[in-house]
BALUMKOL-285806 format. One record per residue (C-alpha): residue in one letter; x, y, z. Coordinates in pm, 1 decimal. Example, Ala and Ser with C-alpha at 12.3 -4.5 7.8 and 13.67 -1.06 7.14 Angstrom:
BALUMKOL-285806
+---+----------+----------+----------+
: r :        u :        v :        w :
+---+----------+----------+----------+
: A :   1230.0 :   -450.0 :    780.0 :
: S :   1367.0 :   -106.0 :    714.0 :
+---+----------+----------+----------+
***
This chain:
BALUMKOL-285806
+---+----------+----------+----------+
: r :        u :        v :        w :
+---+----------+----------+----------+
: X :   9402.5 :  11622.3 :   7365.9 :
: X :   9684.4 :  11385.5 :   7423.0 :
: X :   9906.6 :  11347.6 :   7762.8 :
: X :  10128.7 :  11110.5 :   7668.4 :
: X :  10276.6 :  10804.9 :   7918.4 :
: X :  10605.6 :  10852.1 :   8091.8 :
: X :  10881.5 :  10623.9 :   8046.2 :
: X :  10924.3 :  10457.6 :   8353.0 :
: X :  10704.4 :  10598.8 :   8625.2 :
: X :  10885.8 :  10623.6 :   8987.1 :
: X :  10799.9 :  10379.2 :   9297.7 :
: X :  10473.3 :  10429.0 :   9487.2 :
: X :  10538.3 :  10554.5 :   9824.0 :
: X :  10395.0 :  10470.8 :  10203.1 :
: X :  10169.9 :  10129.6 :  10129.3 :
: X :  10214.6 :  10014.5 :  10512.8 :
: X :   9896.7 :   9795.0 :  10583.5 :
: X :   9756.1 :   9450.8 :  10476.7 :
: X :   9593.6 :   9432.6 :  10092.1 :
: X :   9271.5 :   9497.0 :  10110.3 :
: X :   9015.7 :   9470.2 :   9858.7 :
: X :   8919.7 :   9761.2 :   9597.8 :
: X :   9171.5 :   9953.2 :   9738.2 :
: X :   9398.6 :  10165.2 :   9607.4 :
: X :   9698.7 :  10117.7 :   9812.8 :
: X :   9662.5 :   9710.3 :   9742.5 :
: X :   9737.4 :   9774.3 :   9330.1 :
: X :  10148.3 :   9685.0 :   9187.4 :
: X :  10278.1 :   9928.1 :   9013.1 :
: X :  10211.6 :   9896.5 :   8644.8 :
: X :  10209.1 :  10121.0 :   8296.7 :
: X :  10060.0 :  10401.8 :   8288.9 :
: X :   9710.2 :  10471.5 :   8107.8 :
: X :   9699.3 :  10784.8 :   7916.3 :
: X :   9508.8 :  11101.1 :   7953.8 :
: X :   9432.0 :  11105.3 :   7548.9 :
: X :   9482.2 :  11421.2 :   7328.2 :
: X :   9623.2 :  11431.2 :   6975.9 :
: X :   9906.6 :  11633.1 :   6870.2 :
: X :  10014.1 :  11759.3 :   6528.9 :
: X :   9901.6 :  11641.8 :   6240.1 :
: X :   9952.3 :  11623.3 :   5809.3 :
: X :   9770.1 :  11663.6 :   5488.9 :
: X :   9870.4 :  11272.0 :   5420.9 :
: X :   9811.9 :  11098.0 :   5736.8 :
: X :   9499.0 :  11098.3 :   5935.9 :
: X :   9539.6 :  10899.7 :   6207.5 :
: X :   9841.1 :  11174.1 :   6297.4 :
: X :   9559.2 :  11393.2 :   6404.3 :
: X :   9319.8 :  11192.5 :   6519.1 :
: X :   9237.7 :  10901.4 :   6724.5 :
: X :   9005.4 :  10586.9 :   6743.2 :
: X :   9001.6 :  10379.0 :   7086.8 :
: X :   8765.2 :  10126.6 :   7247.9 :
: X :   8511.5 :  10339.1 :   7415.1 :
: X :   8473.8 :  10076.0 :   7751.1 :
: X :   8887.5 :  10152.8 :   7780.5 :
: X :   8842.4 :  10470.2 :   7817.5 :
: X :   8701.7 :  10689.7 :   8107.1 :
: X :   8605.9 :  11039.3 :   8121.1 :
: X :   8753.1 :  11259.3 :   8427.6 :
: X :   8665.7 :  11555.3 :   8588.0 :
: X :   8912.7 :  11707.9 :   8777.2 :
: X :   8845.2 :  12004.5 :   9046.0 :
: X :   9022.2 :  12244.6 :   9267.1 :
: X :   8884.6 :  12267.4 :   9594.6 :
: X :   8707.0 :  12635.1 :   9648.5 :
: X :   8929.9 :  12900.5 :   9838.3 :
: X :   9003.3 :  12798.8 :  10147.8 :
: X :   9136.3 :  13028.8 :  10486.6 :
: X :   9511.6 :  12903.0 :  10406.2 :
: X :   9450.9 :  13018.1 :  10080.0 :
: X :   9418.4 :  13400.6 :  10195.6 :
: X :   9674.1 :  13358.0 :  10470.1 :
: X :   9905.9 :  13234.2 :  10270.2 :
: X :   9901.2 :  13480.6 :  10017.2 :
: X :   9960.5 :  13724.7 :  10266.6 :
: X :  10270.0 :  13551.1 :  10422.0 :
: X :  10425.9 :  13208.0 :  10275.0 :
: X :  10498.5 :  13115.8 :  10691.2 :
: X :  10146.2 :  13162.9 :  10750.5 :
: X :  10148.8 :  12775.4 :  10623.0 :
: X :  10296.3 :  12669.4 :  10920.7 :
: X :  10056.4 :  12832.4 :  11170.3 :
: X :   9838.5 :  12595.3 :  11358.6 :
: X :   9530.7 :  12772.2 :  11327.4 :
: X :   9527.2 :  12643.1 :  10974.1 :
: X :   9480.5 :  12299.5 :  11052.6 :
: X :   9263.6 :  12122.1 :  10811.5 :
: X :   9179.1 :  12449.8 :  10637.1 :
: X :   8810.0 :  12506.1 :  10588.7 :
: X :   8612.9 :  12713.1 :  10325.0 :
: X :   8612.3 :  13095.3 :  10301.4 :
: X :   8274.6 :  13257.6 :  10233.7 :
: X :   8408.7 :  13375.0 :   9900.4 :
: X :   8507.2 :  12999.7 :   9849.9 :
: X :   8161.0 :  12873.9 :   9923.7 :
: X :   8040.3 :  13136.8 :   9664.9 :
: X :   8258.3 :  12937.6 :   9427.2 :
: X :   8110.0 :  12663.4 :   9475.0 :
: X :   7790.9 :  12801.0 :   9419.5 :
: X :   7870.8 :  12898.5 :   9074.9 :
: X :   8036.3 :  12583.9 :   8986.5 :
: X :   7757.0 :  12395.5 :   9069.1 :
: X :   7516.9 :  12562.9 :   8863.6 :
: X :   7748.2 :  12531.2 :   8544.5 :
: X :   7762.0 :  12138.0 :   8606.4 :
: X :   7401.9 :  12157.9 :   8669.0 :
: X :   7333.9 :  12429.2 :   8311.1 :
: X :   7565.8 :  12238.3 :   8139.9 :
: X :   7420.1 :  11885.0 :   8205.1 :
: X :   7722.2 :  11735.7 :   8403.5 :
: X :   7589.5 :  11615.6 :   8719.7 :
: X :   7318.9 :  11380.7 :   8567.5 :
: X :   7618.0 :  11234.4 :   8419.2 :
: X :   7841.7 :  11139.1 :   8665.9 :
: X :   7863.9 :  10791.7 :   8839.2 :
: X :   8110.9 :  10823.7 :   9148.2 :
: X :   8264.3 :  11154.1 :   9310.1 :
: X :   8603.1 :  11064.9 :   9435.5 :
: X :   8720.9 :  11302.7 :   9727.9 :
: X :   9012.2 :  11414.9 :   9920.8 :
: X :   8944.9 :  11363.1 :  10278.6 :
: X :   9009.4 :  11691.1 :  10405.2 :
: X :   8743.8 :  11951.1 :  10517.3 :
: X :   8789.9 :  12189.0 :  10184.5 :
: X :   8776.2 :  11902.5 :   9938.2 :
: X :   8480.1 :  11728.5 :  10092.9 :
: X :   8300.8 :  12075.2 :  10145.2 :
: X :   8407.6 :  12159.5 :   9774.9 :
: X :   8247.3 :  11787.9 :   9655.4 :
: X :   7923.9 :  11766.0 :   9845.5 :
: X :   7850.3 :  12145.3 :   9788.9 :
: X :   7920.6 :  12113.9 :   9408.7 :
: X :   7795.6 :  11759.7 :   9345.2 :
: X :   7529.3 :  11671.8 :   9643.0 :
: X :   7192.6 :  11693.4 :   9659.5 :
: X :   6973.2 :  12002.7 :   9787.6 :
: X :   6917.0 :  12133.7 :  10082.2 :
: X :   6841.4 :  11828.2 :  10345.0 :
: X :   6496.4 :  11832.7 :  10489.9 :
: X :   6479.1 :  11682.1 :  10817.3 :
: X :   6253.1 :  11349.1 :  10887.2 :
: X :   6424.0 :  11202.9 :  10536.1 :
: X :   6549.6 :  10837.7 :  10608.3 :
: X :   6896.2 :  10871.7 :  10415.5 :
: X :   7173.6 :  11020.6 :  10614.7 :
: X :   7299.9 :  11401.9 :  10475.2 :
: X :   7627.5 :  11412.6 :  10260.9 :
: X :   7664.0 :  11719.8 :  10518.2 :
: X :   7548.9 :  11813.3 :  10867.1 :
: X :   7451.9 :  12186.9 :  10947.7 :
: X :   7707.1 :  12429.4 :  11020.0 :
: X :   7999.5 :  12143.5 :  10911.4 :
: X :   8318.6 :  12286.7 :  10969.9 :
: X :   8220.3 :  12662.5 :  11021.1 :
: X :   8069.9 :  12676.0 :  10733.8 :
: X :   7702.0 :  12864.1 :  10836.3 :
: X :   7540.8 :  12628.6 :  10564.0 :
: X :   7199.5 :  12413.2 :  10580.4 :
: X :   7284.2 :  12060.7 :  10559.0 :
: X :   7319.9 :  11910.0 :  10212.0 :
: X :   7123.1 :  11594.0 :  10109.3 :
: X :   7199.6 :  11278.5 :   9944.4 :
: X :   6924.8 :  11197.9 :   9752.2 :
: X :   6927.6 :  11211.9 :   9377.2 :
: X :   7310.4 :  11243.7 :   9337.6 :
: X :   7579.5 :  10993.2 :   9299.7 :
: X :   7831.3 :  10824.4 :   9538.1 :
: X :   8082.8 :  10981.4 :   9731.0 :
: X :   8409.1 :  10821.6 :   9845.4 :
: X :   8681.5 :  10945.4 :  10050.2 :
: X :   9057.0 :  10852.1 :   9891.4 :
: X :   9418.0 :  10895.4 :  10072.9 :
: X :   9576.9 :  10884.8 :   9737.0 :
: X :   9406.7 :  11193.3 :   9632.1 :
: X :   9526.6 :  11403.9 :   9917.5 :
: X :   9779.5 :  11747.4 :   9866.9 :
: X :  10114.3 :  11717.7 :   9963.6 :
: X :  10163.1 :  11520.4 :  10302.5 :
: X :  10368.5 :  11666.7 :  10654.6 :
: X :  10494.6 :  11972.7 :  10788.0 :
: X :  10163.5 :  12203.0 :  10673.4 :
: X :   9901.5 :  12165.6 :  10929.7 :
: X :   9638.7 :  12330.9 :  10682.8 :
: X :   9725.2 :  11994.8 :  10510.2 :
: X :   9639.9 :  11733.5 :  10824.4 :
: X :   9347.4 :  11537.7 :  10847.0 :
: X :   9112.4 :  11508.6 :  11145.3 :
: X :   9036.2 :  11154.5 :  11285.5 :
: X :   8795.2 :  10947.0 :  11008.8 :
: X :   8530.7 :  10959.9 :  11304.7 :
: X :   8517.0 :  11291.4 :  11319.9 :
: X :   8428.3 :  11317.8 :  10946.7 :
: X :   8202.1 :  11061.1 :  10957.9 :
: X :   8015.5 :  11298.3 :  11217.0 :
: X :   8018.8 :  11577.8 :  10973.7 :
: X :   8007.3 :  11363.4 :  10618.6 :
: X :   7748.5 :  11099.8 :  10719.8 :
: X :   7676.9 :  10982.8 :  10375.2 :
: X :   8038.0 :  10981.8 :  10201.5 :
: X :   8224.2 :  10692.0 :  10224.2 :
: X :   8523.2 :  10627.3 :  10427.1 :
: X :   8611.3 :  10210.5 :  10400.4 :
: X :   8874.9 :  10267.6 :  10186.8 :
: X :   9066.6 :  10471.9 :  10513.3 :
: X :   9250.5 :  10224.1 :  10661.7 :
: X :   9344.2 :  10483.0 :  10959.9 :
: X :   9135.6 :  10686.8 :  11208.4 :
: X :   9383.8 :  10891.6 :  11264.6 :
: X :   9628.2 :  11070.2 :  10991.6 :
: X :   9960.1 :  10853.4 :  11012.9 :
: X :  10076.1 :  10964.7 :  10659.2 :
: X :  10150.7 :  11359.6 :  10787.9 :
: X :  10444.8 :  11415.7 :  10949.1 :
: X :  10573.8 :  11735.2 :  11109.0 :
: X :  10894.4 :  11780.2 :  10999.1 :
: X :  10889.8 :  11598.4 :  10697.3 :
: X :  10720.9 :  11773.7 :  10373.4 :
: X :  10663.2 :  11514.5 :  10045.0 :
: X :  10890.9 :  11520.9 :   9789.6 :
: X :  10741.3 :  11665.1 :   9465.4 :
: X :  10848.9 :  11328.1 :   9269.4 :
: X :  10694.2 :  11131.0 :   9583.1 :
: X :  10332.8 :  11296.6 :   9548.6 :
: X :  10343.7 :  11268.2 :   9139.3 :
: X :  10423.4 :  10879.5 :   9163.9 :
: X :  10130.7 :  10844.1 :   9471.6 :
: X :   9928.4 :  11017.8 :   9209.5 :
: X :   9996.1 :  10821.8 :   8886.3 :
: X :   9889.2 :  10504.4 :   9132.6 :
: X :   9561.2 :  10687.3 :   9177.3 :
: X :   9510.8 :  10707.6 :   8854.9 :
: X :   9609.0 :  10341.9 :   8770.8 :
: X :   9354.0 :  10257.8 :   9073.8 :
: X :   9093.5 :  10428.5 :   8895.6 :
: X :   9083.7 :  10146.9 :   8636.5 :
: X :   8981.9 :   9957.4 :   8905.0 :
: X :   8650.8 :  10114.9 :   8930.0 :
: X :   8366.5 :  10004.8 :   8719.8 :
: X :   8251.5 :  10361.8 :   8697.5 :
: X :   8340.9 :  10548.8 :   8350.3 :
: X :   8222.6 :  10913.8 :   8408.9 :
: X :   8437.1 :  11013.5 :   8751.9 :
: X :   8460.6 :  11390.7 :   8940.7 :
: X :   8784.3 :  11394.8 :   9140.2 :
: X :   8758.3 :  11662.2 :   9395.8 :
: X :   9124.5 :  11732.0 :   9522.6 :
: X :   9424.8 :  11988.1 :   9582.6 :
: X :   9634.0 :  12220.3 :   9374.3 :
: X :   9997.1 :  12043.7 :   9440.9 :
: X :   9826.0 :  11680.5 :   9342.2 :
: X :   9702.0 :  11794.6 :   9006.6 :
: X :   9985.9 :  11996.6 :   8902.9 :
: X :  10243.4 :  11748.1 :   8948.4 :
: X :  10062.6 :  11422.8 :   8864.7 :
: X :   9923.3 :  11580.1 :   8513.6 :
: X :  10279.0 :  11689.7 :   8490.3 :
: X :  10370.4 :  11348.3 :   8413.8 :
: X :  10143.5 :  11362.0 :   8055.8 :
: X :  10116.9 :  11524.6 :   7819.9 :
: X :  10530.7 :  11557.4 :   7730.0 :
: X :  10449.1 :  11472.7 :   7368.1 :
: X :  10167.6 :  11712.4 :   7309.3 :
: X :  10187.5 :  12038.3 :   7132.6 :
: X :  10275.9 :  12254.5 :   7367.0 :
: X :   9947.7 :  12469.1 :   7409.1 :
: X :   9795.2 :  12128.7 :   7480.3 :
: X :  10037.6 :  12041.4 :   7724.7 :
: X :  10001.1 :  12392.4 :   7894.7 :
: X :   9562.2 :  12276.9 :   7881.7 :
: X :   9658.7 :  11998.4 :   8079.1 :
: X :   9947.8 :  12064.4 :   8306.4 :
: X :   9893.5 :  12447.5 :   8439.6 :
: X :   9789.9 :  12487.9 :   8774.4 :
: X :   9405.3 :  12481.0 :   8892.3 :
: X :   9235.4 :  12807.3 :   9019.6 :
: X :   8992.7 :  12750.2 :   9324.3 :
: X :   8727.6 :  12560.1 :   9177.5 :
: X :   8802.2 :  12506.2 :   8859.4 :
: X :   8725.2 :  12205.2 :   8676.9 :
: X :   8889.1 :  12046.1 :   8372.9 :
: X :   8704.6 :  11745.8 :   8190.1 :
: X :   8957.0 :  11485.8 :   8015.1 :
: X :   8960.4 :  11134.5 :   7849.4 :
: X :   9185.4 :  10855.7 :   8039.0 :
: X :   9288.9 :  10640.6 :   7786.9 :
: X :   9345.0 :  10244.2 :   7886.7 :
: X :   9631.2 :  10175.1 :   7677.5 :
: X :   9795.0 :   9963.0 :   7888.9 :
: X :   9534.5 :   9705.5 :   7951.0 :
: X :   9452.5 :   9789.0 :   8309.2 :
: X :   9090.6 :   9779.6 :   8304.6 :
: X :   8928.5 :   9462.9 :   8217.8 :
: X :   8566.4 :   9526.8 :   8188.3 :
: X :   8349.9 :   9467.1 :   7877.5 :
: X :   8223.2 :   9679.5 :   7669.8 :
: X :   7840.1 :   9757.0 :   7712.0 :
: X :   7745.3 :   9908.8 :   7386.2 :
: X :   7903.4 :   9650.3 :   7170.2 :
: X :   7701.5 :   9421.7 :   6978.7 :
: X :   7810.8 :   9105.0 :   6830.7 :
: X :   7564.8 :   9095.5 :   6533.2 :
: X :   7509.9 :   8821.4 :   6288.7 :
: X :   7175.1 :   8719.7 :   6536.2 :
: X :   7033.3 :   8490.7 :   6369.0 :
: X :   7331.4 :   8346.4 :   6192.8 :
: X :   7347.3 :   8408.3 :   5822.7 :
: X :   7600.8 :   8513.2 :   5494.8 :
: X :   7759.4 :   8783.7 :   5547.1 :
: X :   8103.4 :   8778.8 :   5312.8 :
: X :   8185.2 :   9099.1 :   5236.8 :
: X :   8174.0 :   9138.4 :   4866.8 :
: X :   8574.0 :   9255.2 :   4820.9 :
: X :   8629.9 :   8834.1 :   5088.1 :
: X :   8422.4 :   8717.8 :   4827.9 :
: X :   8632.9 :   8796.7 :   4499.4 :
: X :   8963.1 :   8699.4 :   4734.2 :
: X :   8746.8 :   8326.1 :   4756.0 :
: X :   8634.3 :   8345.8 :   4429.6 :
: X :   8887.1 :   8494.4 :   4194.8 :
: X :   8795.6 :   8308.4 :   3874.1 :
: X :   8432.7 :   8539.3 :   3923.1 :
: X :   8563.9 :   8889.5 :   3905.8 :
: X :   8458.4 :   9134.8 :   3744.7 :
: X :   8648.6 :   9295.8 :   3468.1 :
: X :   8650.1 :   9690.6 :   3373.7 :
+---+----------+----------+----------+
***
């Protein structure tokens, strides 16, 4: 499938510290990479329906939904429930931990998780319960010298703690958050209270302990959280990693994907852009077409080792002229 660039995408809001390195709030603005699909095609032209690309400028995402979480059910019942307190950082239900359970035994039938390189989180309490419980290790056995992805009991959530051995990095990302102020369900705790609770994800890209980008009385513009989003996805290039699982929210998915895909067929377009369910994953290609990423390719081979002739025989007769052959 193809989600096609924007024209111009929109300025990135709220960098307010110093650059700092691998970061994503430290990246200019720049063209956008593509999410690849291909639309339409014709009896006459192949390349209308399909597409060739470098494979080291491309990297393969996996995007989930965090599992349901205790706003979800209040606010189904009552759109002002959002606004209650009680909500803050919104943990998992027991129905959403059950979706997790399922989802991680499709990635684990279907082969994903001995394919990914880097989990990139949300750091709120659903999206980090969502990513360790999906993506982590097993159960963590006590007297093992790594620290757990998850303590016992993390944020009322009656489960064992969950290890992280044999599984891949996890990082905690700002960029990747839902839609910032007014919601408390949407407010982060301090970074060393997850760090209690998450000892083995990784927080060094936080710049703040505490959450300075909510605000109380001020929700983020739809256009605001799509253009913090397309930098995300530009930051990605960034990353040496090529197979990524980006655990995040509803809101950030829906209207950063709505930025693609605008020259797709439409049932594509629909593929990419609807919202997410709780805990549903979509797999999709990002496409470096605007030169972003700058690593090498390692599958490429040069060839021609040891040296030797190698004209092509169709060179050849454009060298030789006088020597073709006649039919």
């Amino acid at each position: 499938m193809t989600l096609c660039s924007p024209s111009s995408p929109p300025s990135i809001p709220f960098v307010r510290s110093p650059p700092r390195s691998n970061s994503p709030h430290n990246h200019p603005r720049r063209s956008l990479p593509t999410l690849r699909c291909a639309s339409g095609f014709s009896d006459m032209d192949v390349s209308a329906g399909s597409t060739l690309y470098p494979l080291h400028r491309c990297k393969t995402v996996h995007l989930v939904r965090h599992a349901q979480g205790i706003h979800n059910v209040e606010g189904e019942k009552d759109f002002k429930a959002y606004m209650s307190p009680e909500l803050f950082d919104a943990h998992l239900t027991p129905l959403g931990w059950d979706q997790v359970n399922n989802l991680r035994q499709h990635v684990n039938r279907c082969g994903l998780t001995k394919k990914i390189d880097l989990v990139i989180t949300s750091p709120l309490l659903r999206t980090m319960q969502t990513a360790v419980g999906v993506f982590g290790g097993e159960s963590y056995i006590d007297g093992i010298n790594v620290p757990p992805l998850m303590v016992e009991n993390a944020g009322n959530s009656f489960r064992p703690a969950i290890s992280s051995l044999n599984c891949p990095p996890f990082i905690a990302v700002e960029y990747c958050r839902e839609h910032l102020g007014v919601h408390p369900c949407d407010k982060r705790r301090s970074i060393t209270e997850y760090r209690s609770l998450f000892p083995a994800i990784d927080f060094s890209l936080i710049e703040n302990d505490e959450d300075v980008l909510w605000e109380a009385d001020i929700r983020e513009r739809n256009e605001d959280l799509a253009a913090r989003g397309m930098k995300f996805i530009n930051w990605l290039w960034t990353r040496k990693e090529k197979e990524i699982a980006i655990v995040t929210h509803s809101g950030f998915l829906y209207h950063t994907l709505s930025m693609y895909g605008k020259n797709c067929h439409p049932s594509i377009k629909d593929e990419i852009c609807k919202h997410f369910a709780n805990c549903e994953l979509r797999s999709m290609v990002l496409v470096d077409r605007s030169m972003l990423g700058s690593d090498p390719s390692s599958s490429n081979y040069p060839g021609k080792i040891p040296q030797g002739l190698d004209r092509p025989s169709d060179v050849a007769n454009e060298k030789h002229p006088e020597k073709k052959l006649h039919t």
